[in-house]
N, C-alpha and C positions, 0 to 999 in steps of 0.2 A: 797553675799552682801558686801559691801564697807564700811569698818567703818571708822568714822570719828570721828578724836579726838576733843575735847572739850580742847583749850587753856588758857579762859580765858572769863570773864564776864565783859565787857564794861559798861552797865548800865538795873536796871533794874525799873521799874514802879508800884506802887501798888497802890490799891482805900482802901481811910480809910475812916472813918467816924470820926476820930478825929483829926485833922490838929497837930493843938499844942501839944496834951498829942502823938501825935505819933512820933513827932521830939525831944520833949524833951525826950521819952524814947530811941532810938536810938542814942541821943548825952550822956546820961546819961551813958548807962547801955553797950553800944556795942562802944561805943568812937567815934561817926560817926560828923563829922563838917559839918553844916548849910551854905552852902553858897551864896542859895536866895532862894528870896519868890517871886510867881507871880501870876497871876491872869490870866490865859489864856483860851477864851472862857466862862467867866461864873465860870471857877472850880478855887478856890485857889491851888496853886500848891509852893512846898517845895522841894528842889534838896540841898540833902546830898554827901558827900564823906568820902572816909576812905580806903585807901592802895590802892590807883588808881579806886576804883570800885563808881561808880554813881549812887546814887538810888533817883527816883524821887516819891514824896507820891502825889495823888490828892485827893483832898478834895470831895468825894457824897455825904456825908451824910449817912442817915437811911433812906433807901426806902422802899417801900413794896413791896412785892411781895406775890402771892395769898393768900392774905389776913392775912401774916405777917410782920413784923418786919425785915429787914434784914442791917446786918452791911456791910459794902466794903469787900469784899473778893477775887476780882478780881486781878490778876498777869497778866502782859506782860513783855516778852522780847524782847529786840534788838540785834541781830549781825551784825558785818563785818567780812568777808573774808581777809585778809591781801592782 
């Protein structure tokens, strides 16, 4: 098998259920800067930076799920190829 190295993290995506208390700890506590807020689809959406790397939070909420309680815990990522 072929391995392939890992260069670098372009951007990555996460579902929170706290909009604001999750930007202001990632600009607080890990230095990360705010550089817009938007509203796409429905979700509020917040895209930080911090040493070239992009991290986008969307806003779900508190869903349930059978028949509990659940916070965003959801991750994706994006690559490119150079």
């Amino acid at each position: 098998m072929t391995e392939t190295a890992i260069k670098g993290i372009h951007h990555v995506t996460l579902s929170v259920s706290d909009l604001d208390r999750t930007v202001e700890w990632y600009v607080r506590v890990l230095g990360f800067e705010e550089f817009r807020r938007l509203n796409h689809g429905g979700l509020d959406k917040a895209m930080l930076r911090r040493d070239g790397v992009l991290v986008t939070f969307v806003c779900h909420g508190t869903w349930r799920t059978r028949g509990r309680s659940t916070r965003g815990t959801q991750a994706s990522t994006t690559s490119a190829s150079p």
